[in-house]
C-alpha positions as CSV (number, residue, x, y, z in Angstrom):
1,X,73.0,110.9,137.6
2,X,74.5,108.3,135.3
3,X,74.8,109.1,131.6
4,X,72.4,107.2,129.3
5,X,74.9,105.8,128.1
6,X,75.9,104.2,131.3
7,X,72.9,102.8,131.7
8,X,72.9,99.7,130.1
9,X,70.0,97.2,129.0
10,X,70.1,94.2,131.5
11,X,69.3,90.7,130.4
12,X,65.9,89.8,132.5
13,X,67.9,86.3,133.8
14,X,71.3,85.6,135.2
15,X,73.6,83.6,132.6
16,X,73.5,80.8,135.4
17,X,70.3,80.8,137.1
18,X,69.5,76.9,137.6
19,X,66.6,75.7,136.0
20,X,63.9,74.4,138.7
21,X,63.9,71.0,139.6
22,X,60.8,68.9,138.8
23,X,59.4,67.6,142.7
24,X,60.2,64.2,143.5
25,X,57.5,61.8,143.6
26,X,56.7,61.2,147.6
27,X,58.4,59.1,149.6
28,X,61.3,58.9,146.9
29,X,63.5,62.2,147.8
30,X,66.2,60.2,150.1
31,X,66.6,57.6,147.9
32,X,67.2,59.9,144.7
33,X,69.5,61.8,146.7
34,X,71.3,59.4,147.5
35,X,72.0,57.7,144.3
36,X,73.0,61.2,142.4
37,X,76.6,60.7,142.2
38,X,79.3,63.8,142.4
39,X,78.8,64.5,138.7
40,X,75.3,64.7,138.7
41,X,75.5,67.1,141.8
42,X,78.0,69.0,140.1
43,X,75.8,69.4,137.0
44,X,72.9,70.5,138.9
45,X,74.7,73.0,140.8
46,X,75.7,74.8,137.2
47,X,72.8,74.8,135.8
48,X,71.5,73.8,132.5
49,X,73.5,73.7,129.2
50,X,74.0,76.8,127.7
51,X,73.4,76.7,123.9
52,X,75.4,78.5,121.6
53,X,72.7,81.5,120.7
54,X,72.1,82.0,124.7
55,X,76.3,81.8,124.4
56,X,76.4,84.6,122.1
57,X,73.8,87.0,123.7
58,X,76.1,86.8,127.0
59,X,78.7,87.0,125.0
60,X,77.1,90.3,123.3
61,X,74.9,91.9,126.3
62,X,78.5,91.8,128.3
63,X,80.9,93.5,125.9
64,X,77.9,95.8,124.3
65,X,75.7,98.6,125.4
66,X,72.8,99.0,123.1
67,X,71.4,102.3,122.3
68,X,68.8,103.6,120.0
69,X,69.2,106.5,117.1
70,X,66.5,107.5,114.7
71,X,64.4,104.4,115.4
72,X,67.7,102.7,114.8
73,X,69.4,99.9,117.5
74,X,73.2,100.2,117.7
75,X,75.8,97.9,120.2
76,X,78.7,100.1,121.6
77,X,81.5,98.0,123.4
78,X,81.7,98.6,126.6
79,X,85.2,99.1,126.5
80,X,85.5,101.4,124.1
81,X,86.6,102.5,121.3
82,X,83.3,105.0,120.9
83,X,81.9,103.2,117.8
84,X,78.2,102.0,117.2
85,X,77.5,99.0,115.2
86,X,73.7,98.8,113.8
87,X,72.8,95.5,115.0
88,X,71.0,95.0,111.4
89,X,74.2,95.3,109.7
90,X,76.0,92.4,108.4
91,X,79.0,93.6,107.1
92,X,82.4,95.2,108.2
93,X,82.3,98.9,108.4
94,X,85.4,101.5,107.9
95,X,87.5,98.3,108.4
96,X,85.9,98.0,112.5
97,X,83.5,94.9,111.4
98,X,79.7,94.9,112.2
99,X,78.3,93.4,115.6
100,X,77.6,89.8,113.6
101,X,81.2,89.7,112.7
102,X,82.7,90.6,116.2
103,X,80.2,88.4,117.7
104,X,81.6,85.8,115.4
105,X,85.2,86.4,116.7
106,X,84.6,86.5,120.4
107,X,82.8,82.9,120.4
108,X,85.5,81.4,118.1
109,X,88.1,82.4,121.0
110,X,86.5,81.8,124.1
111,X,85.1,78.3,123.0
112,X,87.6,77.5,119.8
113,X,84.5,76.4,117.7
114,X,82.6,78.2,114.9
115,X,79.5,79.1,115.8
116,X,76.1,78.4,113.3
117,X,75.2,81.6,111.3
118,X,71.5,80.8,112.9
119,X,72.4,81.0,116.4
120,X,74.1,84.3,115.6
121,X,71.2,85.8,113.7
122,X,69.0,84.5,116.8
123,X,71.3,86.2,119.2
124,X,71.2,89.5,117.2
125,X,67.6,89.2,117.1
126,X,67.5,88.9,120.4
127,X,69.8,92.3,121.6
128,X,67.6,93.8,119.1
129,X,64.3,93.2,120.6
130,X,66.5,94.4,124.4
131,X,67.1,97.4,122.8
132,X,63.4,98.5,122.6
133,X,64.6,99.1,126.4
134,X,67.8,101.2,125.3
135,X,68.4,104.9,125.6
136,X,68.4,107.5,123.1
137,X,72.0,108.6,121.9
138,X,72.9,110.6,118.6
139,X,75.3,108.8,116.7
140,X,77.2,110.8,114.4
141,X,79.4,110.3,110.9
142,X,82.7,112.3,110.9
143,X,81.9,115.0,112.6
144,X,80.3,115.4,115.3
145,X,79.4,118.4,118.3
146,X,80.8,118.0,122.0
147,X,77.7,116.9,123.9
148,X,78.7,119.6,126.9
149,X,80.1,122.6,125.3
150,X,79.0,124.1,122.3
151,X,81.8,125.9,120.8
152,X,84.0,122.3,120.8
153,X,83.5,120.4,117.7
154,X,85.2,116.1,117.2
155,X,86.7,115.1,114.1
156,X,86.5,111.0,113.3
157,X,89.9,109.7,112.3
158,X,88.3,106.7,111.0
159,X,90.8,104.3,113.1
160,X,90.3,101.0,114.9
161,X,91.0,102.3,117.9
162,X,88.4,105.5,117.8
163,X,91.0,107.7,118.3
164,X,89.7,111.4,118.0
165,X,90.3,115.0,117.4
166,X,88.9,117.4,119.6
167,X,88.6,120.7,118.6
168,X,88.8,123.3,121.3
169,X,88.7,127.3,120.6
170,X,92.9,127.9,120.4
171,X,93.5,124.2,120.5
172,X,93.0,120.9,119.7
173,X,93.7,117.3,120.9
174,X,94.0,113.9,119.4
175,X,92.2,111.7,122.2
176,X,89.7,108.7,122.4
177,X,86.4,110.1,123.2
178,X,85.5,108.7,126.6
179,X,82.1,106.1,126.3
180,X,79.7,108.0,128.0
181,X,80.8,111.5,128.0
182,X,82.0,111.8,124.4
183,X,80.2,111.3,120.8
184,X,79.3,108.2,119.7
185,X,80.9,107.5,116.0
186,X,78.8,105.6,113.1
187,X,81.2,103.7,110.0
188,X,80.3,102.9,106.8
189,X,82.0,101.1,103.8
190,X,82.8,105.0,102.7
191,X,84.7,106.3,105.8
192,X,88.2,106.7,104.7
193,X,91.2,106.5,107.4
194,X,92.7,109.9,108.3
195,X,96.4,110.3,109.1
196,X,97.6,111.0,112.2
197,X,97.4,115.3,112.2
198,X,100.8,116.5,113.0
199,X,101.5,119.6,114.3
200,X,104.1,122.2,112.0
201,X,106.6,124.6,114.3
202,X,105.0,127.5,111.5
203,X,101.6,126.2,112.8
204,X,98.4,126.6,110.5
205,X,100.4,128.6,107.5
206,X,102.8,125.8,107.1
207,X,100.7,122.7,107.6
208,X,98.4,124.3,104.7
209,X,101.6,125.9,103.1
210,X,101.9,121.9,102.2
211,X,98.8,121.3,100.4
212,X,99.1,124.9,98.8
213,X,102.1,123.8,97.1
214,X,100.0,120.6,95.5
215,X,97.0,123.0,94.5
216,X,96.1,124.3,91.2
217,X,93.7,127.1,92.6
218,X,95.4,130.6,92.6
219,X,94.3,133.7,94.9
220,X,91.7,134.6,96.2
221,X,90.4,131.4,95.3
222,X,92.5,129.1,97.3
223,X,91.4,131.1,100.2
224,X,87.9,130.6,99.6
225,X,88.8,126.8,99.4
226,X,90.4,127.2,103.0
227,X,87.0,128.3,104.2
228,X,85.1,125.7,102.6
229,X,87.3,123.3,104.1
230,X,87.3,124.6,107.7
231,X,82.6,124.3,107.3
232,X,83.7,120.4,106.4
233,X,84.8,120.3,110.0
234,X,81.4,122.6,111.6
235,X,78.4,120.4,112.5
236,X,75.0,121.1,111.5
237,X,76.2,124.0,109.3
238,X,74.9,125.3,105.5
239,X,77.9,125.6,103.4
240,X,78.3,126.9,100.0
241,X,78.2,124.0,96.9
242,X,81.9,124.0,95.8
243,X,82.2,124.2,91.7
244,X,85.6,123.4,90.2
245,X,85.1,124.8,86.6
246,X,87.6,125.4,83.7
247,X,88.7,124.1,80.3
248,X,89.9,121.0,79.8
249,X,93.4,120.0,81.4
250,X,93.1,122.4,84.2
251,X,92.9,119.9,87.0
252,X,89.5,120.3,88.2
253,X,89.0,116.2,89.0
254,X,92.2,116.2,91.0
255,X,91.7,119.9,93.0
256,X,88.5,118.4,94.0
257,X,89.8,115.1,94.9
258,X,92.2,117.3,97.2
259,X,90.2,118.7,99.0
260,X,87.9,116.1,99.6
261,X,90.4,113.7,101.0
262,X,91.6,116.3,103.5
263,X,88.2,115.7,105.1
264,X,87.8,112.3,104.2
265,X,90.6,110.2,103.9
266,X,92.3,109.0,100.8
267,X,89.7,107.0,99.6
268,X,87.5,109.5,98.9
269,X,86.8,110.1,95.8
270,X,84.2,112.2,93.3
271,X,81.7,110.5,91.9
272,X,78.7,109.9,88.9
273,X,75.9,112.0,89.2
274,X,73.2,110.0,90.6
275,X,70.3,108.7,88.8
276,X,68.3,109.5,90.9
277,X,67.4,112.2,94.1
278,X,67.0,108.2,96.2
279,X,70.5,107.4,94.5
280,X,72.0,110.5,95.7
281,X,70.3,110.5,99.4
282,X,72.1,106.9,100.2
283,X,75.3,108.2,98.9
284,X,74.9,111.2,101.0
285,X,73.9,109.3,104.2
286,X,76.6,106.9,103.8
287,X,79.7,109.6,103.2
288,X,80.5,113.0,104.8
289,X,81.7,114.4,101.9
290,X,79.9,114.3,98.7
291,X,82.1,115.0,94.8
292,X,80.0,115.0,91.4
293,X,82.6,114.9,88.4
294,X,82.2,116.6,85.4
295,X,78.9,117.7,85.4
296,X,77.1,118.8,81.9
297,X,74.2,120.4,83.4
298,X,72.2,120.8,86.4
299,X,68.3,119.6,85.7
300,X,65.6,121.0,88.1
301,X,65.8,117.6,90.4
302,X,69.4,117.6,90.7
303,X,69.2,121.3,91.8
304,X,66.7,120.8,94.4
305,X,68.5,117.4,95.7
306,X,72.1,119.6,96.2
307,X,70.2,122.9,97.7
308,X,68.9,120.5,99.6
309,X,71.7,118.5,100.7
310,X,73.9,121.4,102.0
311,X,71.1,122.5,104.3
312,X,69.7,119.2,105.8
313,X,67.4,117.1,104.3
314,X,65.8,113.7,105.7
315,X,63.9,111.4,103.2
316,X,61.7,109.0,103.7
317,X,60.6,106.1,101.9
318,X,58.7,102.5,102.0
319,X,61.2,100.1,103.8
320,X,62.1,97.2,101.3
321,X,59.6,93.6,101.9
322,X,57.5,95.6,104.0
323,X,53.7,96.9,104.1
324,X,53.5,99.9,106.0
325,X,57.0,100.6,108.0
326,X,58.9,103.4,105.9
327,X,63.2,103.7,106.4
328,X,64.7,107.5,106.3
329,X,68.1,109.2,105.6
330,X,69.0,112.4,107.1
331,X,72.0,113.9,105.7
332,X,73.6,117.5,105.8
333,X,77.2,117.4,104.2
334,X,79.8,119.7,102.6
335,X,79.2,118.8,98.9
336,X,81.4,119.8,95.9
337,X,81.0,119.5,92.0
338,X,83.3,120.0,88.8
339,X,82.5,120.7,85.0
340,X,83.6,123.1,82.4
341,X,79.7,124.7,82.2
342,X,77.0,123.8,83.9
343,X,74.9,125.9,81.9
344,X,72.0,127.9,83.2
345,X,71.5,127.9,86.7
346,X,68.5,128.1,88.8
347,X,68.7,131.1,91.2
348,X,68.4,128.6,94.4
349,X,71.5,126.7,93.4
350,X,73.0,129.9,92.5
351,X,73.0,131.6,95.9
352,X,74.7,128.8,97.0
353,X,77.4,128.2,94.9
354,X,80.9,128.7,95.4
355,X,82.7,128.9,91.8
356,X,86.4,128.3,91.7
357,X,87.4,128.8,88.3
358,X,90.9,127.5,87.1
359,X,93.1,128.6,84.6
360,X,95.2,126.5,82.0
361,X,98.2,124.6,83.3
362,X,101.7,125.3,82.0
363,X,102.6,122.1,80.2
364,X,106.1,122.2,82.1
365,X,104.8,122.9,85.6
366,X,102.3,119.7,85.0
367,X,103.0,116.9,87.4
368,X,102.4,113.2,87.2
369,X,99.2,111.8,88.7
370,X,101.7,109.2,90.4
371,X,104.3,112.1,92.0
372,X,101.5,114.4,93.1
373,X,99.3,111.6,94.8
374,X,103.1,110.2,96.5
375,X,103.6,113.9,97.6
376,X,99.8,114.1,98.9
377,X,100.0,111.0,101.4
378,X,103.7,112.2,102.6
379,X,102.1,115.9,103.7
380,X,98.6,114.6,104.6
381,X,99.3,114.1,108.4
382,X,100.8,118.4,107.7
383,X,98.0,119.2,105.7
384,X,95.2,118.1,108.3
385,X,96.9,119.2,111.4
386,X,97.9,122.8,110.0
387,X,93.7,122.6,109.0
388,X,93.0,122.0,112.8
389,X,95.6,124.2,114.0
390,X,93.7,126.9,111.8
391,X,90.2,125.8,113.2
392,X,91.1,126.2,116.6
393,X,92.1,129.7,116.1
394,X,88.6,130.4,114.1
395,X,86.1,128.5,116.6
396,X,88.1,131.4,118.8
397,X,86.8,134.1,117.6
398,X,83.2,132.6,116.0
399,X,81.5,133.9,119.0
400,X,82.2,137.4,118.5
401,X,80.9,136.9,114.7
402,X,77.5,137.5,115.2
403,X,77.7,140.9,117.0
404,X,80.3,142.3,114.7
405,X,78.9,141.6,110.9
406,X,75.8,144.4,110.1
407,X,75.1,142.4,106.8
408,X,74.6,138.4,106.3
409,X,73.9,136.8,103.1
410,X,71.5,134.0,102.8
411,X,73.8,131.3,104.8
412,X,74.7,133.4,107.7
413,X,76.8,130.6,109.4
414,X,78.8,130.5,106.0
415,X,79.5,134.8,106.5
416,X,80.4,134.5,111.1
417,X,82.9,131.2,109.8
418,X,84.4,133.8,106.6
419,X,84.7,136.9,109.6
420,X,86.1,134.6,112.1
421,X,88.7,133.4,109.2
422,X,89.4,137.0,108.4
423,X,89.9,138.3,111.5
424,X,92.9,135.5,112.5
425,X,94.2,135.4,109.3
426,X,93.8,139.3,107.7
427,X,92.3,137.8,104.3
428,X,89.3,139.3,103.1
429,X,87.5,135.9,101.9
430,X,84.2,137.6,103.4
431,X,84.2,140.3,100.6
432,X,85.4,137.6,98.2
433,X,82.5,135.5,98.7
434,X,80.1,138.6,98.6
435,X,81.7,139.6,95.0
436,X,81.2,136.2,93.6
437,X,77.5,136.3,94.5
438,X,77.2,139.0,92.9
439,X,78.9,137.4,89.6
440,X,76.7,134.4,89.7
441,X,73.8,136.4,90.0
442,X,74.2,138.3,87.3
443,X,74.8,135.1,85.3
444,X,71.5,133.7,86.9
445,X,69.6,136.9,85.1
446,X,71.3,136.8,82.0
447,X,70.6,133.0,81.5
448,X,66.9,134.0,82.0
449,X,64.6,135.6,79.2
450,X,61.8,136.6,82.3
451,X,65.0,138.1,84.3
452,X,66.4,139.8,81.0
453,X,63.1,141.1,80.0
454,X,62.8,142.7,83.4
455,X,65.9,144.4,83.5
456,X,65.4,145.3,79.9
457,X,62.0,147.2,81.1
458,X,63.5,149.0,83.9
459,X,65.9,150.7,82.2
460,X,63.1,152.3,80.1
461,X,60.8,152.5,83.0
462,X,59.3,155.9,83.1
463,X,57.2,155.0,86.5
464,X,58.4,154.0,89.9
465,X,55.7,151.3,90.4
466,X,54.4,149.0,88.1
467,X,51.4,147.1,89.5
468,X,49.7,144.1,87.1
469,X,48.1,140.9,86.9
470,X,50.5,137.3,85.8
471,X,48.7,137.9,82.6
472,X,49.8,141.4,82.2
473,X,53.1,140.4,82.6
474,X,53.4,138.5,80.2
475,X,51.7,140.1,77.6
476,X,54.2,143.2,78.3
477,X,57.4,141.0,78.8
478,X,56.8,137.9,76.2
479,X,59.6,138.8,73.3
480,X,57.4,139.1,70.1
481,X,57.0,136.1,67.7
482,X,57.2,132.2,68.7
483,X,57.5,131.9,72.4
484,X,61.2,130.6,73.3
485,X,61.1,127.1,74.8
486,X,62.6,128.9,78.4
487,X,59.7,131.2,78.5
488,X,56.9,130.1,80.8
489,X,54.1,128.4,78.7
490,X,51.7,129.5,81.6
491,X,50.9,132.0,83.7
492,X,50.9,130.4,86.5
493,X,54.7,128.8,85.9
494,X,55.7,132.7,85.2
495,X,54.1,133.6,88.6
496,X,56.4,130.9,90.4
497,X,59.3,132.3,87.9
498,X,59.2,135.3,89.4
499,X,58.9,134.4,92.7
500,X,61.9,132.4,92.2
501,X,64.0,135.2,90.5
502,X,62.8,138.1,93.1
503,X,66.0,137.8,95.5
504,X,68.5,138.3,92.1
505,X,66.7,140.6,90.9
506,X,66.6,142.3,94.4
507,X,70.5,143.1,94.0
508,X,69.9,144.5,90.5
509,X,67.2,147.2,91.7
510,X,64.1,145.7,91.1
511,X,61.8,145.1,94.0
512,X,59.2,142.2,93.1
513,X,56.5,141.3,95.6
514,X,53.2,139.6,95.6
515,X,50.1,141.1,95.8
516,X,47.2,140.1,98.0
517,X,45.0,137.9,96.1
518,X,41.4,139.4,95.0
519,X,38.2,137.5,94.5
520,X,39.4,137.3,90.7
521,X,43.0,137.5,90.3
522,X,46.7,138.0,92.4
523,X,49.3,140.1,90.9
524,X,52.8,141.4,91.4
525,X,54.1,144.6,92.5
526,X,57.1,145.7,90.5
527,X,59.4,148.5,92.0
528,X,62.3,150.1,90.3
529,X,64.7,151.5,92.9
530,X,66.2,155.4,91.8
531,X,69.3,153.9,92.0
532,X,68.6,150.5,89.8
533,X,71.5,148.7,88.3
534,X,73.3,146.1,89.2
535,X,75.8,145.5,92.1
536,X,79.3,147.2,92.1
């Protein structure tokens, strides 16, 4: 059976089928025959004139496959490299051009003319109405799974030529995926270039030896950021929300800029905080890697929208100059912020988080932006392969993950990738990560007045079980006087409060759960644990 990708979308008429004569009038044919000279013969025999849009849809239907993704039409060349062009697209991507542009190139040197911007969008309007005909094939940004085996994984070096990495358990390969049998590769304006990964005689502990030496981060947190970095390179994987935090001067901007580029390329860079969650879905769709500098806060929208992003999200929306068609973004990247305090967080983002908190810089050991950047590029090519060198040892031993841990926080793909780690490297980043849970959780409750007032009561608590109504509640919890702006103003915003807070509060001995709802009212069972307090 061919691939689908093999299968290509055939034009419905040759390039040189003749166009049918019109008959001769009767008793005429000999005579016309005879007085076509050689030229007009010749003429005949070829056909009619091509014009330049028919020119540049033989030109594309020969060198392309089309193929279809998300209700999307994409040209693959048919020689390769692996990289699909939207058809809709009019400019370069990643530095490989769009289909117009390439289009644009191949006429200019088979004919030596400049072809007319309408025949091109004509001939790109027509591949795109073939390519209702085209199979389905994912296309993928970065990173991207092995369409065979599971447990191998492809990294996009961004290059002209497609080249590859591909990620075996215990090894690892730099290769161009073959068309057909290997992922298909989307660009866009923010896919960064990648070195060439270069393989250290001390393997993985000397390749990341390199970018060690450039970090800020101490222990245990450097080996935290290892992790994160190896789910950067994990397909269709929940990962933690990096959060560079510290004092001024304490290189948070450029230890985040580190470790996005080792995914991404030099270019990449951290960013504003979007305007909006729209904003921040097409800057997420367009780039694997997303960096949000020097936050302030975290409002409710911008929580959801990063909760979100780290576990898959797809939006949808109203496609621009239309009535009724709708365009959509699906995303799922490793994101990763930095700020001296967020502030308050809500407990959602909080179970995700990953804090790295870093500590003031010696005024001699600080480098110039200029000699760290110059050492950075220099030990890139190090950097990524001792990265991949390290990955092939973990996707080794991922399998045995799931039968070995007895305990899994919420992102249990996060918790197999920190055991796998462990278990090559003898770190302990699995308890690491669990501690600083427990840390930001007990920020979470002390940030919150309900969460505070809970705990307050169950250290007094001289029952097991308390059983009430929303109303109750609060009538027992509110803190007497005016009520504090973070209190809920209703009772049904303290019933979703508590709903919200019940996993935190979980870890600190305190069981909350909902009660099934009466012709009158719903309330919340409220259990204090003998052993209530919170987490060692």
């Amino acid at each position: 059976m061919n691939h689908p990708l093999t299968a290509r979308v055939p034009l419905p008429f040759p390039a040189t089928e003749p166009r049918p004569s019109r008959p001769a009038p009767a008793g005429t044919g000999e005579a016309t025959a005879a007085a076509d000279t050689p030229e007009q013969q010749r003429k005949a025999e070829r056909g009619p004139k091509l014009n330049q849009a028919d020119i540049l849809l033989h030109l594309g239907m020969d060198e392309y496959h089309l193929v279809c993704h998300d209700q999307t039409a994409y040209a693959v060349p048919v020689a390769g490299p692996a990289i699909a062009r939207p058809l809709r697209a009019a400019g370069g991507f990643g530095g490989t051009g769009s289909l117009r542009q390439l289009l644009n190139r191949s006429y200019v040197m088979a004919t030596g003319r400049a072809p007319s911007q309408g025949c091109l969008t004509d001939a790109i309007a027509s591949m795109d109405a073939l390519a209702l005909d085209a199979p389905e094939q994912p296309v993928h940004l970065r990173i991207a799974p092995d369409p065979v085996d599971e447990h191998v994984t492809w990294l996009d070096l961004g290059r002209r030529d497609g080249l590859s990495v591909c990620i075996e358990p215990d090894t690892w390969s730099v290769t161009a995926p073959p068309i057909g049998e290997g992922p298909l590769w989307r660009r866009t304006r923010l896919t960064g270039e990648l070195p060439m990964p270069e393989r250290e005689p001390g393997g993985w502990r000397t390749g990341l030896g390199r970018l060690r030496e450039l970090s800020a981060l101490a222990e245990p947190s450097w080996r935290l950021a290892v992790a994160w970095l190896l789910a950067g390179l994990r397909p269709d994987m929940p990962r933690p929300i990096a959060y560079f935090n510290g004092e001024r001067g304490t290189a948070k901007t450029t230890s985040a800029r580190q470790l996005l580029r080792v995914l991404d390329g030099i270019r990449a860079e951290v960013r504003n905080v979007p305007r909006s969650e729209d904003d921040g879905a097409v800057a997420a769709s367009a780039g694997w890697t997303m960096g949000l500098d020097n936050l302030a806060g975290i409002p409710q929208w911008l929580s959801d929208f990063l909760c979100r992003a780290v576990t898959g999200q797809a939006v949808a929306k109203r496609e621009m100059y239309t009535d009724d068609d709708v365009t959509s973004w699906a995303y799922q990247r490793p994101v990763l912020l930095t700020g001296i305090d967020v502030g308050a967080l809500q407990p959602d983002i909080a179970e995700r988080l990953l804090p790295f908190t870093l500590e003031a810089i010696d005024p001699k050991a600080r480098r110039s932006e200029h000699d760290l950047w110059r050492c950075y590029r220099a030990a890139h090519g190090q950097i990524l392969g001792g990265l991949l060198d390290l990955a092939a040892a973990v996707w080794a031993r991922l399998p045995d993950a799931a039968e070995q841990l007895d305990h899994r926080p919420r992102m249990a793909d996060w918790a197999e990738l920190l055991w796998a780690l462990d278990a090559v490297t003898g770190w302990d980043t699995l308890n690491t990560y669990t501690a600083s849970q427990n840390a930001v959780t007990d920020d979470v409750i002390d940030a919150d007045p309900v969460a505070t007032a809970l705990t307050r009561w169950a250290s007094t608590a001289d029952t097991a079980e308390w059983r009430a109504t929303t109303a109750q509640i609060d009538e027992a919890l509110r803190p007497p006087g005016p009520i504090p702006d973070t209190w809920p103003k209703t009772t049904a915003l303290l019933s979703a409060r508590l709903t919200s807070l019940a996993p935190a509060l979980r870890q600190h001995g305190l069981d909350i759960r909902k009660l099934p709802r009466t012709s009158t009212t719903r309330g919340f069972s409220i259990t204090v644990r003998p052993d209530h307090g919170p987490p060692d």
